[in-house]
C-alpha positions as CSV (number, residue, x, y, z in Angstrom):
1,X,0.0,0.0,0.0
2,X,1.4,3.3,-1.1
3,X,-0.2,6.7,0.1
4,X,0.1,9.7,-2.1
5,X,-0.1,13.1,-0.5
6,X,1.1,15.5,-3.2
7,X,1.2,16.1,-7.0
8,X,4.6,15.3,-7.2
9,X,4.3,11.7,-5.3
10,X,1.8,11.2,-8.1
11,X,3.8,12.3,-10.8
12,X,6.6,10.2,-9.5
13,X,4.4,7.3,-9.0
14,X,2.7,7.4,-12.5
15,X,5.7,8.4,-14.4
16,X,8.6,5.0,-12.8
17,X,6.3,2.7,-10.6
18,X,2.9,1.9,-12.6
19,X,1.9,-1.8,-12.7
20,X,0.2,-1.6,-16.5
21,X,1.0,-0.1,-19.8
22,X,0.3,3.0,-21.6
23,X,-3.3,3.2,-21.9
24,X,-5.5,6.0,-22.3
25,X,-6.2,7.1,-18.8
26,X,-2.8,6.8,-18.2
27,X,-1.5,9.5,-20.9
28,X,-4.4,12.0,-19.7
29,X,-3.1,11.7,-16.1
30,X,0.8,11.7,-17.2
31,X,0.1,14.8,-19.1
32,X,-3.0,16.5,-16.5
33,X,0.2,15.8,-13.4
34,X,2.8,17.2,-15.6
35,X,0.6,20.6,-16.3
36,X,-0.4,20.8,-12.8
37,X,3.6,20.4,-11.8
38,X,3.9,23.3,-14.3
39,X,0.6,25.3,-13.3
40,X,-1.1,24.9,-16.0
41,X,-3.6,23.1,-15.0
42,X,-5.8,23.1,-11.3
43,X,-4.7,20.5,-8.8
44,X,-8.3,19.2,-8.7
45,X,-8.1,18.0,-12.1
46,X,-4.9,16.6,-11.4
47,X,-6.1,14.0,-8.6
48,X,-9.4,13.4,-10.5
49,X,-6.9,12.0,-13.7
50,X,-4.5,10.2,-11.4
51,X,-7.7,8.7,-9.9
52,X,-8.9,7.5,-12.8
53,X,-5.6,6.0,-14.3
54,X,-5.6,4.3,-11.2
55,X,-9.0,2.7,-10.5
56,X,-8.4,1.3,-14.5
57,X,-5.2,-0.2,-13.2
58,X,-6.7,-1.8,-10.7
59,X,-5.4,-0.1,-7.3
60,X,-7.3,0.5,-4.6
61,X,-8.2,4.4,-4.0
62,X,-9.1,5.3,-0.9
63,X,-11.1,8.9,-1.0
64,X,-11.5,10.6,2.4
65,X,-15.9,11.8,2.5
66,X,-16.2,15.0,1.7
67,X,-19.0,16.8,3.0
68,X,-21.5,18.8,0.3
69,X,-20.9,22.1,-1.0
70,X,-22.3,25.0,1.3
71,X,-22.6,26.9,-1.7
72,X,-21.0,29.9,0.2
73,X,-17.8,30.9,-1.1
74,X,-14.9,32.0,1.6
75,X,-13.4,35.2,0.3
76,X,-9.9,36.1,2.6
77,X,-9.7,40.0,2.8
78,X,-12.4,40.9,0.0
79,X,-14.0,43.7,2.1
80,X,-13.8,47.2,2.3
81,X,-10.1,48.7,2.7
82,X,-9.7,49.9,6.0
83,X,-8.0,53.2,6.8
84,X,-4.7,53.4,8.5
């Protein structure tokens, strides 16, 4: 059992240590890692391709339960300058 905590343990993982061959799901998480690595692409998409690639391979994916959305957004420092 191997726990991934980061982009880059999943990039490393998917790119030396990945029990099948090249198939599609595979490519799209290679290349969705890679632009995440680079910033080019969100972090969420990332794990949902890395996910993917490795439910078809057959690993066990353990998710953590995530509650529902609230629907309110949490905005840090959006309000009204304040004067010094």
């Amino acid at each position: 059992m191997r726990v991934v905590t980061s982009t880059l343990e999943a990039a490393e993982q998917i790119l030396t240590d990945w029990p099948v061959e090249e198939v599609e799901s595979l490519s799209a998480a290679k290349y969705a890692l890679l632009a995440c690595l680079e910033g080019n692409r969100s972090p969420g998409a990332a794990r949902f391709a890395f996910i993917q690639a490795a439910r078809e391979a057959g690993n066990y994916v353990d998710e953590p339960v995530r509650g529902p959305p609230t629907g309110k957004s949490f905005r840090w420092h959006k309000g009204k300058p304040r004067r010094v």
